[in-house]
N, C-alpha and C positions, 0 to 999 in steps of 0.2 A: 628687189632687195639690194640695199646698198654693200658697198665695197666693203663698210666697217665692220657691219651684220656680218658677211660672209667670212672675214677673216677673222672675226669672234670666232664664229662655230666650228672652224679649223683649229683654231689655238684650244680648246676645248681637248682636239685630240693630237697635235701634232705643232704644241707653241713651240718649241728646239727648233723645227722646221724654219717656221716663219722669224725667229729670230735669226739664226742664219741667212737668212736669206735676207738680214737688212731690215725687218720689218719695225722694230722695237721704234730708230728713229723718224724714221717714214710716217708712222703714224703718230707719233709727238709732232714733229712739224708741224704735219694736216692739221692737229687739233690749236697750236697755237698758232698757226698764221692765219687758218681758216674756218676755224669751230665757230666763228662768232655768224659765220655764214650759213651753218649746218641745221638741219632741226636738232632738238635734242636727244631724240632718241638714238639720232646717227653720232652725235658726238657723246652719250655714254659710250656706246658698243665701243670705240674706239679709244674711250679711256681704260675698259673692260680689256682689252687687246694689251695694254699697255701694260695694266697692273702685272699680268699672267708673264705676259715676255721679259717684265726687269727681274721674276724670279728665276732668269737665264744670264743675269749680267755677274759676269766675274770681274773679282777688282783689277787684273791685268788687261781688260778686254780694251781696244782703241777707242773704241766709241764711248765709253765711261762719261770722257768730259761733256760730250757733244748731247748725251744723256740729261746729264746731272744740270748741263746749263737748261737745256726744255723743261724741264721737271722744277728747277727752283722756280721758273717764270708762271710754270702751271698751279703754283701754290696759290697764289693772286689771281687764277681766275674768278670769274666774276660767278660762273656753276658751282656751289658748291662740291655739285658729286665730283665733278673736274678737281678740285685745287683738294677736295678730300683723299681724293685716290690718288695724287702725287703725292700726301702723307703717306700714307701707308706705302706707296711706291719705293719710299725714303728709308722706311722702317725695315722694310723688305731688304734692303740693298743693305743696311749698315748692319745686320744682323748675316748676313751676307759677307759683310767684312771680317768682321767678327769672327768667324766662326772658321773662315780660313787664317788668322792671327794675321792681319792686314791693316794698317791704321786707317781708318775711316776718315781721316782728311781732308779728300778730298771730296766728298762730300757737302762740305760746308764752304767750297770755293766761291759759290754763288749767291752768298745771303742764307742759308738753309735757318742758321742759328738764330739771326733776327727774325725770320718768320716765327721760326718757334716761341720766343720769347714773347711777340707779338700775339698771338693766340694762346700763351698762359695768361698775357695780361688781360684780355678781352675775356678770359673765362671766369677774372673777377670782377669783370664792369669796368673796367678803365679806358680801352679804347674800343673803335665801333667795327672792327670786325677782323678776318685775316689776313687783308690787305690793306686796313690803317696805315698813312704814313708819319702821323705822330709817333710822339716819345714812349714807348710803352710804359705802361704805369703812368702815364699822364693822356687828360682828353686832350683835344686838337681847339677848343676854345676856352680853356683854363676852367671850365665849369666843375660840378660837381661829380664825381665817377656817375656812369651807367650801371644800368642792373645787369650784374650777371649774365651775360650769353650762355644759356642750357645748350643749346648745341656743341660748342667750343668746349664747356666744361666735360663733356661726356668724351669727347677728344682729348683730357688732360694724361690721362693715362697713358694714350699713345707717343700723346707731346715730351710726359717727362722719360717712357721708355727710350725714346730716339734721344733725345739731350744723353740721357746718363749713359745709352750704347756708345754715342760721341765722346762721352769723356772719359769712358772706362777704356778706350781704344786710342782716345788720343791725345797728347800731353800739350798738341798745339792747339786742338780746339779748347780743352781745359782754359788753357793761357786764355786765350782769345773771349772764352766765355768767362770768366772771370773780372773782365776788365772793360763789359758789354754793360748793357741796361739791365743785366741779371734782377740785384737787386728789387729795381723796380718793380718788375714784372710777377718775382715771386712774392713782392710785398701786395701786388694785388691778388694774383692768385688765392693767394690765404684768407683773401676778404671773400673766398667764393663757398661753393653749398660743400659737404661734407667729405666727399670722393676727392673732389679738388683740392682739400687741406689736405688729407693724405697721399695725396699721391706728391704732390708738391712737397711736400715734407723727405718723402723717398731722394728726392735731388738735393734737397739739402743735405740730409743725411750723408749721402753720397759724397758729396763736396766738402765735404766737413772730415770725413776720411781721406781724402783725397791730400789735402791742406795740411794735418794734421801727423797724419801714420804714413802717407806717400804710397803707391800704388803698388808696394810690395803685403797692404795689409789686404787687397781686394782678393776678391772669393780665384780659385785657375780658372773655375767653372767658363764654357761658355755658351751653353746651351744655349742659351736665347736671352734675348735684351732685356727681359724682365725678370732677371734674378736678381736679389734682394744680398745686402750684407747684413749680418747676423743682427746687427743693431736696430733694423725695423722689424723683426719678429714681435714687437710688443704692436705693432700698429694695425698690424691686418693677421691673419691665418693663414699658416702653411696651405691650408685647401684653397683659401682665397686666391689666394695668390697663384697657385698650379692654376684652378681654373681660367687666372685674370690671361697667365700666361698662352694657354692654352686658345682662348679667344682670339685674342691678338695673333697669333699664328694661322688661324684660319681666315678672321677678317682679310689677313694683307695674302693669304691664296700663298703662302709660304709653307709649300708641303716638306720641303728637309726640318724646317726650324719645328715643322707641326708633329715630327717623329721623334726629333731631340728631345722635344718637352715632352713626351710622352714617355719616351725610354728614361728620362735623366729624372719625373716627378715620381714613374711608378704608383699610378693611380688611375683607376678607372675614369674616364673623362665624364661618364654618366652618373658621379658622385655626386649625391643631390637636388639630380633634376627629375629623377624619376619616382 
């Protein structure tokens, strides 16, 4: 059994430990300077290590940066599960900021917001995937957009939760994103299947209050990255919406943020499915 397997099935019962003890960045290293060496099964377990230990990382903690630099380069691996689970890694951690009134910042030290932008564009066919290094909202041979990436679009949701948890938290990423390929990106977005227009629509929304009312109109609320301002009730369902929020907390192994939205929706999470 490899090293990653074993420290999986510890973190399982005792991640606090192992992230004390150093482990969080030890095994980001392993996985970017040596994954491309590993089979795959050793380098999931070991993104699996990882997802679990950043839901230990406080925003005063030293290793933050040294974090957050591994994590933006793991967004561009070449593994999907890899550069997926540094999303949600992401998501984890600014929901994370959030929730202690922290500006999430520093975050987006490393490219966080271009990747993002980069995979709303790709989730309307415009460029070829989430390490594209063209323009987003433009292909890389002036041709005609691509079809839609289903995989990416199914990820829009998370994409535009982590954008609007960055902007409702920080008035520099706001700036910053503002004056990016925004545009672009949501202009292909929009071109994509039905989930993607709405949820894409939620970041506008958002930025359009932001712009307009200034961020004394947004909700105190902060339960979790996926609260809505009153203005998109016409778009999706208060149920929707609990359950969307609910998911998203489980997917990213965010068990404070997975009690927030439970205590803050007051709703049974089996509403629906049973």
């Amino acid at each position: 059994m490899s090293s990653s397997k074993v420290l999986e099935l510890i973190c399982t019962r005792e991640s606090g430990a192992v992230f004390e003890a150093g482990g969080l960045n030890c095994v980001l290293t392993f996985i970017r300077d040596s994954g491309h060496l590993v089979h795959k099964d050793t380098l999931h377990s070991a993104m699996s290590v990882v997802s679990r230990l950043c839901s230990k990382m406080e925003p005063q903690d030293s290793s933050l940066e040294t974090c957050v630099e591994s994590l933006s380069s793991l967004l561009k691996h070449e593994d999907h599960q890899v550069s997926d689970g540094a999303l949600r890694c992401f998501a984890s951690l600014a929901d994370r900021f959030t929730r202690r009134g922290v500006d999430p910042a520093p975050l987006a030290k490393h490219g966080l917001t271009v990747e993002l932008l980069s995979r709303m564009a790709a989730a309307g066919g415009s460029v070829t995937g989430p390490a594209s290094s063209c323009k987003p909202g433009r292909t890389s041979t002036g041709s005609a957009p691509l079809a839609p990436d289903a995989k990416l679009s199914n990820q829009v949701s998370t994409i535009v939760s982590l954008l609007s948890t960055l902007c409702r938290g920080s008035p520099l990423v706001t700036h910053d994103l503002l004056r990016s390929a925004l545009p672009d990106s949501m202009e292909s977005a929009l071109g994509g299947d039905e989930r993607c227009v709405l949820d894409t629509m939620r970041l506008v929304d958002l930025l359009l209050v932001l712009l307009f009312e200034g961020r004394k109109a947004l909700p105190k609320s902060t339960a979790g990255s996926t609260s809505r301002i009153p203005g998109l009730r016409r778009l999706d369902s208060s149920g929707e919406r609990s359950h969307r929020q609910l998911i998203d907390c489980i997917r990213s192994k965010d068990t404070d943020a997975l009690i927030d939205a439970i205590d803050t929706g007051g709703k049974k999470t089996d509403r629906g499915y049973g």
